[in-house]
N, C-alpha and C positions, 0 to 999 in steps of 0.2 A: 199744816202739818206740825204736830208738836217733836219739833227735833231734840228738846232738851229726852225726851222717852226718850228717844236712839243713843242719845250718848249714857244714858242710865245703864244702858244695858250690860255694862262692863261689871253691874253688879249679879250676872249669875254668870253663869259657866253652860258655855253652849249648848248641852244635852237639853237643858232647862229651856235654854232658848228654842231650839229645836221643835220639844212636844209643846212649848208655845204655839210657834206658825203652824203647824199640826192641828189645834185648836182652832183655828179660823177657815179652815175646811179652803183654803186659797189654790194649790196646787196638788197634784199628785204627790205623794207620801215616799214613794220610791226615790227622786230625783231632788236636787237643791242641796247634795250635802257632798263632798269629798268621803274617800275613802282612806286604806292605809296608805296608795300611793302619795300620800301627799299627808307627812306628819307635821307635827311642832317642835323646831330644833333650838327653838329656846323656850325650854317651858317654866324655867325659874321665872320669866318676864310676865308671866299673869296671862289676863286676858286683854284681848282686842278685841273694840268695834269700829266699823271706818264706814265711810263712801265709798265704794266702789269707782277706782280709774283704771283703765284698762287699756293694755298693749298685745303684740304679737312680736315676738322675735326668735330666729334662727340661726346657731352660731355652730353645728354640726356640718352643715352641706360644706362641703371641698371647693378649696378656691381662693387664691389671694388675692382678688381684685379690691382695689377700696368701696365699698356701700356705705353707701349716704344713711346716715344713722337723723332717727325721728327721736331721740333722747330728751334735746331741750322742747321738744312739742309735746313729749308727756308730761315734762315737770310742768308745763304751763297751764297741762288739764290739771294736775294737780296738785298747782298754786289757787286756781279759780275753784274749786272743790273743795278745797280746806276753807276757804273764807266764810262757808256757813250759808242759806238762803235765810237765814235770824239775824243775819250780822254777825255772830259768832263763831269760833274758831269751831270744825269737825274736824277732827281725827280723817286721814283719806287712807282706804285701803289701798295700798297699790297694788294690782292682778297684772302678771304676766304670763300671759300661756307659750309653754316652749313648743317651739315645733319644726319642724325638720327630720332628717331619719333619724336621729337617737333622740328625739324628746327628751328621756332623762339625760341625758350627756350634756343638755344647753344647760353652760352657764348662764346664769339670766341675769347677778347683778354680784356685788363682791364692795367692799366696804368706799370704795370710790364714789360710784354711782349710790350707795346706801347714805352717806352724805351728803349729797347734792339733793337726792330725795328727802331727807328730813327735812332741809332747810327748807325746801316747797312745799313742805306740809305732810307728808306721808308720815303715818304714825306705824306700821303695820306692812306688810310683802307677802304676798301668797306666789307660789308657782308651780306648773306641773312638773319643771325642771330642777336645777341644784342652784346652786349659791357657793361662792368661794369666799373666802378669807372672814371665815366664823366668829375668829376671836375680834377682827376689828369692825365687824356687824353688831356683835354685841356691845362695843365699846360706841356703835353709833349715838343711841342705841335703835337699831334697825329687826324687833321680833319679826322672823321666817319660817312658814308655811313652806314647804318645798319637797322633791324628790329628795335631798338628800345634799351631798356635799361632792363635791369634782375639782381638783386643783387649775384646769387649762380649760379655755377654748379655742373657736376657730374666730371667722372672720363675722364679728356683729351684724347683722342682716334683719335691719328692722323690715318686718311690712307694715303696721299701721297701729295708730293707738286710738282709742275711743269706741272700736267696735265691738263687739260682742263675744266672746272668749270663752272656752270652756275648758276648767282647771280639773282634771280628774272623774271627769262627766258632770261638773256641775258647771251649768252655763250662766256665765254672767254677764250685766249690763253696766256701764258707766254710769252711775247715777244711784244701781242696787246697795247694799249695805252688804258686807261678811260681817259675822260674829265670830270668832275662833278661839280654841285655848287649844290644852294638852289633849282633848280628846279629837280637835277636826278642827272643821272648818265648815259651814251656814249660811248658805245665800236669806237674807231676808228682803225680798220685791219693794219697790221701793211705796208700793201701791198701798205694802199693810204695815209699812215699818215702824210709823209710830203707835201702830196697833201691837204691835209684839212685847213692850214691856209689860204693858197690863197683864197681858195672858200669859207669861212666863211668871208674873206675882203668881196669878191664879194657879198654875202648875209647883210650885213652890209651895205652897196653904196648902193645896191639896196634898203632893204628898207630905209635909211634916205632919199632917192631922192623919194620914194612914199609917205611919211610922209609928207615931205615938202610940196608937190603936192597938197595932200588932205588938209593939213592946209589954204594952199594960196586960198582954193575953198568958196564960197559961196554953199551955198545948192542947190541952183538953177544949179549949175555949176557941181559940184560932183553927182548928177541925171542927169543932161544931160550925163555928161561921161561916164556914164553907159550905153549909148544907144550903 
């Protein structure tokens, strides 16, 4: 697998990527993408591409018992995930799907845990949940995917990291790839990933050559070609 394509990819803007994997005919067309629940709340920060590492946690349900938190066993999927199967560094997506009864109400991480994550490699945070302390996330600098923003939680309650997750109906695996900027968020299967730069080039040619087309038209000309 040419991983050097996967880390290219930060050279289009998701849509592009998008009717990329689209072109390779891989999955239903319907599913693999986020919706508005889950926007970009830093979108000065560009684009991101990563690995895909993946957690579960619930910080909603009631109760102050201490729970054994799974924290340092994610950073360690996402120390070994950053190191590259080239040898070289990949950017790690970190996914965490909130869940418990208010979903959007889990905190999921806040500028603490955003720094212990960079240092292990995480370039990038998606979640179905919120995120607190914005401004020193961005100072990480830690770009977030997420419901939204929430000052408090409850009591951390990991269940597991590495398995299978699903961020706003898009299901993801440890090991898949997100694409994300200001318009979403893009699972790409880890099966066609270094196949998707090519074809987001290809989606790119094609439409500036239809752009073009229609620019250089008169109105009278652009109805005619409709015929």
């Amino acid at each position: 697998m040419d991983l050097d394509k996967i880390r290219n990819l930060v050279e289009f803007d998701t849509p592009t990527v998008s009717n990329g994997i689209g072109l390779l005919n891989f999955r239903d067309p319907t599913v693999g993408y986020t919706g508005p629940d889950v926007r970009c709340l830093m979108p000065d920060m560009g684009v991101r591409v990563g690995v895909a590492v993946t957690c579960r946690m619930d910080t909603t349900t009631a109760g102050t018992e201490t729970v054994g938190s799974l924290f340092n066993d994610w950073l360690r999927l996402i120390y070994e995930a950053s190191k590259g199967e080239d040898g070289k560094p990949m950017p790690v997506f970190a996914v965490m799907e909130a869940v418990g009864p208010r979903p959007r109400h889990v905190v999921t991480i806040g500028d603490g845990m955003g720094t212990r994550m960079r240092i292990a490699g995480a370039a990038a945070f998606i979640s179905n949940g919120s995120v607190r302390d914005i401004e020193g996330l961005r100072g990480v600098p830690m770009p977030c995917w997420a419901a939204g923003l929430t000052p408090m939680h409850g009591r951390l309650r990991w269940l597991d990291v590495g398995s299978p997750v699903v961020i706003d109906g898009m299901t993801v695996r440890t090991g898949d790839y997100i694409h994300a900027d200001i318009n979403g968020s893009v699972l790409i299967p880890k099966e066609i990933a270094d196949q998707a730069y090519d074809k987001a080039m290809e989606v790119r040619n094609n439409e500036a050559a239809g752009f073009a087309r229609m620019h250089s038209m008169t109105i009278e000309q652009y109805f005619a070609s409709l015929k």
